[in-house]
C-alpha positions in Angstrom: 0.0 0.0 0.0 2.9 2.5 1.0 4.7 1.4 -2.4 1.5 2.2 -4.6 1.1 5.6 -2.2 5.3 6.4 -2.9 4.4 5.9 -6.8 1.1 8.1 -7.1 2.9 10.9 -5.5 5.9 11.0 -7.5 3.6 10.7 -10.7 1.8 13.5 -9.3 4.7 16.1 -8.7 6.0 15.3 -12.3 2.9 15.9 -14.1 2.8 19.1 -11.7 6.3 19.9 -12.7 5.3 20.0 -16.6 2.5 21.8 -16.0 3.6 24.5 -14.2 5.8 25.3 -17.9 4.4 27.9 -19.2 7.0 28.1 -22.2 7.1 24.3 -24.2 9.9 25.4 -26.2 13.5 24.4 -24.5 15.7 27.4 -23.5 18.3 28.6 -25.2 22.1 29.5 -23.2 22.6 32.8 -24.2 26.3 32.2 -23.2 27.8 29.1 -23.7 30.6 27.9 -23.2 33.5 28.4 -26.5 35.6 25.5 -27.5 38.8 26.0 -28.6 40.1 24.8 -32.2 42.4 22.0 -31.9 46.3 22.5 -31.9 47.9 20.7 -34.5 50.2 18.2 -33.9 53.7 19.0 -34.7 55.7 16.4 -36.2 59.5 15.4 -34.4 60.7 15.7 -37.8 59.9 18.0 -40.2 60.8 19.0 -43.8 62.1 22.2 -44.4 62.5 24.6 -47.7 65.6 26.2 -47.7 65.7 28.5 -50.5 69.7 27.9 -50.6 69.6 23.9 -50.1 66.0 23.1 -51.1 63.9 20.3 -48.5 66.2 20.0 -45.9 65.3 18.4 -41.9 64.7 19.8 -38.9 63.2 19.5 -35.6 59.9 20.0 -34.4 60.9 23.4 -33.9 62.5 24.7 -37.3 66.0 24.0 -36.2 68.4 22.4 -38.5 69.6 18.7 -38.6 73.1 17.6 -39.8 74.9 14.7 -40.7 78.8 14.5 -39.8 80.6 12.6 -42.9 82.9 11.2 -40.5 80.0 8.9 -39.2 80.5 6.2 -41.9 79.8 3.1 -39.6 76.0 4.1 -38.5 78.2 4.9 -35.0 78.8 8.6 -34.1 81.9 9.7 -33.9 81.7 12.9 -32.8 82.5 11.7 -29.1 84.4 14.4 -27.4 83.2 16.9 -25.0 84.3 19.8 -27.5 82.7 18.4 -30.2 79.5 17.3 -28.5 79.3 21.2 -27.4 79.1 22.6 -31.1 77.2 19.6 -32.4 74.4 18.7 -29.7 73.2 15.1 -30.4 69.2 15.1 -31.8 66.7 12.5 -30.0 63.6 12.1 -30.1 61.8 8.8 -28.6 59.1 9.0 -30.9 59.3 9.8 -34.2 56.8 11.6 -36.2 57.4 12.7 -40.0 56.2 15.5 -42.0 54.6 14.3 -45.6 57.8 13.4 -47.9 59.7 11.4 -45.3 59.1 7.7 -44.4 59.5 6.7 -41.0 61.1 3.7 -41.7 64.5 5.6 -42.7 65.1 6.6 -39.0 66.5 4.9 -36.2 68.3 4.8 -32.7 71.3 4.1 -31.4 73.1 3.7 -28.4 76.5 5.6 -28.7 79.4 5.0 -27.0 78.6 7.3 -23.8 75.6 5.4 -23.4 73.1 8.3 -24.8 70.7 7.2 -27.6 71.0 9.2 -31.1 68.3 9.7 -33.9 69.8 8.6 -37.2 68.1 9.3 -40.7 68.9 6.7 -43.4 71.9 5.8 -40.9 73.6 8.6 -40.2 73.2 9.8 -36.8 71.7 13.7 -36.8 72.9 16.3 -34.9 72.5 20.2 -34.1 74.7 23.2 -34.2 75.2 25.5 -31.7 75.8 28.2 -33.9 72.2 28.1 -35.6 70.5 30.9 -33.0 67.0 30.3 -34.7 64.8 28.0 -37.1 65.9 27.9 -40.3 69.3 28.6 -39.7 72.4 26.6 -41.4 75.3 28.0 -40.2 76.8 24.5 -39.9 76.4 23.3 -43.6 80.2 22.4 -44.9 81.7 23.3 -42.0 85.5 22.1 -41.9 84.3 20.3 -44.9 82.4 17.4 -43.2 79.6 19.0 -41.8 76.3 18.8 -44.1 72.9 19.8 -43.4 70.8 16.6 -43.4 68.6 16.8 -46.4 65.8 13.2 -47.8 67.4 13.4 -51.5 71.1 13.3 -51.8 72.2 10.8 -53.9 75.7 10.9 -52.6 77.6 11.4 -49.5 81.5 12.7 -48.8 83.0 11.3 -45.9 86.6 10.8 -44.1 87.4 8.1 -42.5 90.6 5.3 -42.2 91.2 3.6 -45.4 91.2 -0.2 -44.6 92.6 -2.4 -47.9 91.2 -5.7 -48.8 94.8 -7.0 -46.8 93.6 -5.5 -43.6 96.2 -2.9 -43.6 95.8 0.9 -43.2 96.3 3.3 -46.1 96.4 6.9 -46.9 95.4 8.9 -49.9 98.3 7.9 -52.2 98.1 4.4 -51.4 101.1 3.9 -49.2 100.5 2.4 -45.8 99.4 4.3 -42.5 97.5 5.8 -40.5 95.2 9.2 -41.4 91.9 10.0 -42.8 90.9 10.2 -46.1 87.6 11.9 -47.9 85.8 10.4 -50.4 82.3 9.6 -51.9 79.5 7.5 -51.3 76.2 6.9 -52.1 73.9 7.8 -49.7 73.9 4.1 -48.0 77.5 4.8 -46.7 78.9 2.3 -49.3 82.6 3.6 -51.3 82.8 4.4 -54.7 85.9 3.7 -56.8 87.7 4.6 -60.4 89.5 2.4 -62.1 93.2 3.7 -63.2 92.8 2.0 -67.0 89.8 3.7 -67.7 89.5 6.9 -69.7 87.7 9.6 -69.7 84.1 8.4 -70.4 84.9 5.2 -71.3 85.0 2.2 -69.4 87.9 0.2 -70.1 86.6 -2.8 -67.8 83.4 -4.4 -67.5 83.0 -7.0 -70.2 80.1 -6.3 -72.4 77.8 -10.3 -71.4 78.7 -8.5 -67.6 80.1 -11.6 -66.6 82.7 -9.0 -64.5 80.0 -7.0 -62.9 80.1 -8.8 -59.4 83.3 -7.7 -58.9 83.5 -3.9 -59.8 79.6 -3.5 -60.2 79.5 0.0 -62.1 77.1 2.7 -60.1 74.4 3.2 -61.6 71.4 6.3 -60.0 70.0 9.3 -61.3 71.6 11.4 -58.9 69.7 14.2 -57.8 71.1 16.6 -55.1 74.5 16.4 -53.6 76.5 17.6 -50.7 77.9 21.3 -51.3 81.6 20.2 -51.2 81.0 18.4 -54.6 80.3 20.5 -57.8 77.5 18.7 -59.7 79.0 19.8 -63.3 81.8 17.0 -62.4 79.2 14.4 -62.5 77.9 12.9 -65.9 77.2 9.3 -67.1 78.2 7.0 -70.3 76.2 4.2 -71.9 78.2 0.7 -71.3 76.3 -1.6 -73.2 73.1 -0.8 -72.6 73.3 0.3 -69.0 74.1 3.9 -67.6 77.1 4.5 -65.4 77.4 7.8 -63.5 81.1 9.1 -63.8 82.8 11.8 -62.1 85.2 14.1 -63.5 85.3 11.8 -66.4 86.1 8.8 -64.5 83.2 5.9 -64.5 82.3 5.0 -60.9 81.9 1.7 -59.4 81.1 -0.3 -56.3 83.5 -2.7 -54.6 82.0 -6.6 -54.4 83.2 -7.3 -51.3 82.7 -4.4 -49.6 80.0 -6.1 -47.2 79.2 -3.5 -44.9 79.0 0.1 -45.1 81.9 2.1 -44.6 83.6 -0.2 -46.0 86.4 0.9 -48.5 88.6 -2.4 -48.8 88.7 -1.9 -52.6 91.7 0.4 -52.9 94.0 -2.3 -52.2 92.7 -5.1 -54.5 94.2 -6.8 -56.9 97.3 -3.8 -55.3 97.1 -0.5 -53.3 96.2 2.2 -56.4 94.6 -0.1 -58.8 91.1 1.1 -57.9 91.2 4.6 -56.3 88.5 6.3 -54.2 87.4 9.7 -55.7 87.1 13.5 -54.6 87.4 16.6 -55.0 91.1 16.5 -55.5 90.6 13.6 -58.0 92.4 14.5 -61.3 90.1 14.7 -64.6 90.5 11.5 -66.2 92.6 11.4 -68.9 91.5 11.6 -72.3 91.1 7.6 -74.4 94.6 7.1 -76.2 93.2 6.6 -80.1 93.7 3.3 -81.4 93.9 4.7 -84.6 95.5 7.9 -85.3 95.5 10.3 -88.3 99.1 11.1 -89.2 100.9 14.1 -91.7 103.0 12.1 -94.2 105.4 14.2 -96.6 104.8 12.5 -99.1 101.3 11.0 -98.4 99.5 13.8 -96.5 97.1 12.0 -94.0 97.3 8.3 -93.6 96.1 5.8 -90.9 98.1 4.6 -88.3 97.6 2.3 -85.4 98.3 3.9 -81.7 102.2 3.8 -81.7 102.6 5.6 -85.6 103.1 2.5 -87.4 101.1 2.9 -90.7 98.5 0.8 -92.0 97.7 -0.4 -95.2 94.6 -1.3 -97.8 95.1 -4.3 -99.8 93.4 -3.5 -103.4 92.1 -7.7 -104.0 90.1 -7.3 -100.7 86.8 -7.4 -101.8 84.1 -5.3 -99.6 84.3 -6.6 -95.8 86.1 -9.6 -96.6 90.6 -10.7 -96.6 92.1 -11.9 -99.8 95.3 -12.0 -97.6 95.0 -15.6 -96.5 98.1 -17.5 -97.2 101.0 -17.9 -94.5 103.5 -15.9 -96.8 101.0 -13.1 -97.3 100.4 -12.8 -93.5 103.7 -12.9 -93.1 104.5 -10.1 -94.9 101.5 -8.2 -94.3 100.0 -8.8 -91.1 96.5 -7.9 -90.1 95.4 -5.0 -87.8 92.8 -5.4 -84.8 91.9 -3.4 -82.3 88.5 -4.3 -80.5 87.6 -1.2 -79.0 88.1 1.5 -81.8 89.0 5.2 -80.6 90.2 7.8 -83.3 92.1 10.8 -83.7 89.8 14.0 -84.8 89.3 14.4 -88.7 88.3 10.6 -88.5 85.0 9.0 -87.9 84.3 5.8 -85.6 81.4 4.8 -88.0 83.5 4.3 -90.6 85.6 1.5 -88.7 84.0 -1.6 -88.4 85.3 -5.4 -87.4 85.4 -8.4 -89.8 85.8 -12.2 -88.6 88.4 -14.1 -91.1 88.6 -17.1 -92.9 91.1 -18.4 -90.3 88.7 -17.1 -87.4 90.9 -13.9 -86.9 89.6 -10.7 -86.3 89.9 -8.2 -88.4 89.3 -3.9 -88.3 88.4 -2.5 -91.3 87.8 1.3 -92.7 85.2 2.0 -95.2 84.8 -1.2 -95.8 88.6 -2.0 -96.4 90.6 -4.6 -94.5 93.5 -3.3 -92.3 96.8 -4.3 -92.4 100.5 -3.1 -91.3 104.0 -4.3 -93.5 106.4 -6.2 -91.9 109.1 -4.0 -93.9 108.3 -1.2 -92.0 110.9 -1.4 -89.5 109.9 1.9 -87.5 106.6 4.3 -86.8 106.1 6.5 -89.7 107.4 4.1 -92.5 105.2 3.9 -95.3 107.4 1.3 -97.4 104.9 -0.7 -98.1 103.0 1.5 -100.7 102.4 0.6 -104.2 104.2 -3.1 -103.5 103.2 -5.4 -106.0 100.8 -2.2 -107.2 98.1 -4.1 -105.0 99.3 -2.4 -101.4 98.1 0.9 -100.4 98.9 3.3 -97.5 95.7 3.8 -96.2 94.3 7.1 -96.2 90.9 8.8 -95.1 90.6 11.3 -97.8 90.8 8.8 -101.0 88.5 9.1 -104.0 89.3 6.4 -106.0 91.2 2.8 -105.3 93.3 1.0 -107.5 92.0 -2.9 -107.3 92.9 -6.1 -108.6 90.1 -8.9 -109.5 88.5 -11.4 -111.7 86.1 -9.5 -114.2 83.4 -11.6 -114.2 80.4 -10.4 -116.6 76.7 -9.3 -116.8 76.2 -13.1 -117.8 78.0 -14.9 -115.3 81.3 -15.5 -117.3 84.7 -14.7 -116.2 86.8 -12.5 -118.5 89.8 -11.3 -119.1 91.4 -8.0 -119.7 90.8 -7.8 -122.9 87.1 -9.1 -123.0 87.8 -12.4 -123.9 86.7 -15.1 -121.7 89.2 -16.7 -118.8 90.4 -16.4 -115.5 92.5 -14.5 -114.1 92.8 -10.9 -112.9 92.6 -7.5 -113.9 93.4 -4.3 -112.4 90.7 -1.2 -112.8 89.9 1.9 -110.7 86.9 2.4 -108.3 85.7 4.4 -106.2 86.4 4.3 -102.5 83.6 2.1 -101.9 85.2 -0.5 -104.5 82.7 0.4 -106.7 83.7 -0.4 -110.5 84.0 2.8 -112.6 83.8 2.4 -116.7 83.9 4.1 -119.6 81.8 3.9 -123.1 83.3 2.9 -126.2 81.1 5.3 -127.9 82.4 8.2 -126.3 85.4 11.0 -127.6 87.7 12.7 -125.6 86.1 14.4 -122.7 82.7 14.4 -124.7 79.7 11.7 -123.4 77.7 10.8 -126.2 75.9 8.3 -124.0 73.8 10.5 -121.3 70.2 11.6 -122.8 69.7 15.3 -121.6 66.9 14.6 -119.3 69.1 11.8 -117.8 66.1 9.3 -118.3 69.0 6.6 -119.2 71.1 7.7 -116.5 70.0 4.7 -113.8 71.3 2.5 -116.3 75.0 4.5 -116.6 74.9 6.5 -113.9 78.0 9.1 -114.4 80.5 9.4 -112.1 80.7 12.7 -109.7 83.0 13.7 -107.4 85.4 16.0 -106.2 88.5 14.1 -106.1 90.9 14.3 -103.2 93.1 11.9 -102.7 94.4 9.1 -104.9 96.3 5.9 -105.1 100.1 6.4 -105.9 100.2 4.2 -108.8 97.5 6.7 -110.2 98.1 10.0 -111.7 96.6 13.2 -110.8 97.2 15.1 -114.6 95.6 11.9 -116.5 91.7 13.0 -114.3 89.8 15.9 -115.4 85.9 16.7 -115.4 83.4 17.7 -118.2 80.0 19.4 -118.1 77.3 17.0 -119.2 73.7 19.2 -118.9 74.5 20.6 -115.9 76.2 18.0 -114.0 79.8 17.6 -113.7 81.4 14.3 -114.7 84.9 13.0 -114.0 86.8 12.1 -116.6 90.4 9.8 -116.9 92.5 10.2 -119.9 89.9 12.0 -121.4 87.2 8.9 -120.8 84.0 10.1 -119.2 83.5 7.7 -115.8 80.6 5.6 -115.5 79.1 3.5 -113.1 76.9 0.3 -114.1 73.5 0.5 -112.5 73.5 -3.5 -112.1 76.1 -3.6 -109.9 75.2 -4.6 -106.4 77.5 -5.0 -104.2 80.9 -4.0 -104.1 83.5 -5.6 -106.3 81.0 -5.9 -108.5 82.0 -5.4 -112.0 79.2 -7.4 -114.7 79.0 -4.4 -116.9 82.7 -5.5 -118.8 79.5 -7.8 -120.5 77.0 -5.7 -121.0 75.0 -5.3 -123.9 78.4 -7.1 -125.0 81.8 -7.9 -123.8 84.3 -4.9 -124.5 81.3 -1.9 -125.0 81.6 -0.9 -121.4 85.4 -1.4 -120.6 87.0 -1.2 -117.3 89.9 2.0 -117.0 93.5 1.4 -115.5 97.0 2.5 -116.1 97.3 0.7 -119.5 94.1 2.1 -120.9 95.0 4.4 -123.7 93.9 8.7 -123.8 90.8 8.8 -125.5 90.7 10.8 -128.7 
């Protein structure tokens, strides 16, 4: 009874208390109470814009980060109390990065006094005490091994002990003892080296399958920014088959293969102390590639080819196009061939022309425009050129010829082998070419230095093509007074003994010479030294 009693009452003094609101809208707080916004979290790290350096680190308050090159192990080594005083150690327990960094690129360690460091992509960080507010970087190449800490440098200079692959100590020029050295890195701590046989730009030592790549693996990055000590218009890279390879003043870079661990620099004594060098900034440019072939001045010759010590080389007029008609032990003997893999020339000659041919006997064989290479075993020192016009089938051999002076079997429009007086047989027959060893002819029709063959619209010309040029250089056995030129509708032909030149349009390939048969044998003869002035 007293609980039904308790209930009515209490239902009786809340329906009292809603009806004694006069007002059934709720009431408004004409003062309440004003939340602040949020503060943003500052990150531990953040990314900076220096307008000197570009994205550079700092604290949480603006204050610049550094790396100390000499720090090449992950272990500081700024330890002392003098040092620790200008470059205050940066920790942070828990590391928060701005947008652009990745957390996973920093670290701890303990150091050697027991504190615990920060480290960005393994080297420890540190302030200086000479940055009085945010965005200062007083400290950036100080005593050359100070560097603001920045998220893109490609490479990193340090100093530090040079340990050889023999475990013994070394200085800068390779002699044994105790000191250190600077040098670069990439940005993982790990030593890049030169190689004392390269060149400039040229990489005179990875094999071209990269079978030799595990043990000098060349660098390879797209570097992007760099500490300040280095000058970036040192840097440049060269194509090695197919791969890029950054260099630095001219010398390609590389990697050790057993350098296991960074810091590591046990290169400079392997195979001997020197052999592969570390590089910086007092690295030497790299000396220019020594040309394999070299243009020398003759007196009586003008330019001719010569391999890298002067000694001449020579064009052997049976070689056909790409391929040796030097194959017997007495020729080789007397005329040995001339190979050099990699081909490097002097200026006023062009690599393209140079090319490499592969024997009969499995040799290897460098040829120019096409032309076989070969030296003369009576040439007893460089600059002898004794070998020219023996046999009148050996030629010094020259860049600037317009003409050669060969020695084959003619062998005609219908498949038949002639001799040099049109009548069928073997055997061979000298006639002039061009410098491609294409045959030149003349027209039995013809009178001196008059073409009666050419129509004046040239419509017949595909089959005849006349010869132009503006001869240079010649063959010695040839004459300079017996060439002359004409005027045939415009177009300038070159004549020989008064014979108006010809090519035959049927002919291929070079060496080719099947117009001696065409319409008939004799019509279209070849020219040499024995053909007689036209009249």
């Amino acid at each position: 009874m007293k609980n039904i009693f308790l209930v009515l009452f209490v239902s009786a003094f809340l329906l009292q208390s809603c009806s004694s609101d006069d007002d059934p809208a709720p009431k408004i707080d004409d003062d309440p109470i004003q939340m602040d916004d949020p503060v943003p979290e500052v990150n531990s790290v953040q990314l900076g814009d220096d307008a000197t350096l570009g994205k550079i680190l700092t604290d949480s308050n603006g204050m610049s980060l550094y790396y100390f090159s000499l720090d090449t192990k992950e272990t500081s080594e700024c330890t002392s109390s003098a040092c620790l005083d200008a470059w205050p150690i940066f920790y942070e327990e828990t590391i928060t990065v701005d947008a652009g960094l990745e957390i996973s690129d920093f670290g701890t360690i303990d150091r050697a006094d027991g504190a615990k460091q920060t480290t960005y992509q393994g080297w420890p960080l540190y302030y200086y005490v000479n940055d009085n507010a945010a965005g200062e970087t007083n400290g950036e190449d100080v005593n050359n091994v100070w560097y603001v800490a920045k998220p893109d440098y490609s490479l990193m200079y340090v100093r530090t002990q040079l340990v050889g692959h023999d475990g013994l100590n070394y200085l800068g020029d390779y002699t044994e003892g105790d000191g250190a050295t600077s040098y670069i890195t990439d940005i993982d701590g790990n030593t890049l080296y030169i190689f004392i046989n390269d060149r400039k730009d040229t990489n005179n030592f990875t094999n071209s399958d990269f079978s030799n790549d595990g043990a000098w693996p060349i660098f390879e990055m797209d570097l992007d920014k760099i500490p300040s000590i280095l000058d970036m218009a040192d840097f440049g890279s060269i194509d090695v088959f197919g791969r890029t390879q950054v260099t630095y003043k001219g010398w390609p870079l590389y990697y050790f293969g057993q350098d296991m661990a960074r810091g590591d620099n046990k290169g400079i004594s392997f195979p001997f102390p020197g052999a592969w060098p570390i590089a910086n900034v007092d690295t030497p440019m790299a000396p220019e590639p020594e040309s394999t072939v070299k243009l020398a001045e003759d007196g009586t010759f003008g330019n001719i080819l010569t391999d890298a010590e002067g000694n001449s080389l020579y064009f052997f007029s049976l070689d056909t196009k790409d391929n040796s008609a030097c194959t017997s032990a007495g020729c080789l003997g007397a005329w040995p061939v001339f190979y050099q893999e990699d081909i490097i020339v002097d200026a006023g000659l062009d690599a393209a022309d140079f090319a490499t041919i592969e024997r009969t006997d499995g040799a290897m064989q460098t040829t120019y425009k096409g032309w076989p290479l070969y030296y003369f075993a009576g040439d007893n020192a460089a600059g002898d050129t004794s070998g020219d016009k023996v046999n009148d089938v050996w030629y010094i051999a020259k860049p600037d010829y317009s003409l050669m002076y060969v020695r084959a079997q003619l062998m005609g429009h219908d498949g038949l082998n002639y001799l040099g007086d049109y009548t069928e047989g073997d055997g061979s027959t000298f006639y002039i070419t061009d410098i491609e060893g294409r045959t030149l002819y003349g027209f039995i029709a013809d009178t001196k230095d008059t073409n009666n063959y050419t129509s004046s619209d040239f419509s017949n010309d595909s089959v005849w093509p006349i010869f132009e040029m503006d001869l240079d250089k010649i063959p010695s056995i040839l004459d300079p007074a017996d060439f002359g030129s004409i005027d045939v509708f415009g177009r300038t032909q070159v004549t020989y003994k008064g014979w108006p030149l010809y090519y035959f349009g049927q002919d291929e390939a070079r060496g080719d010479n099947k117009g001696i048969s065409f319409p008939a044998p004799g019509v279209w003869p070849i020219l040499n030294v024995d053909s007689p002035p036209l009249e």
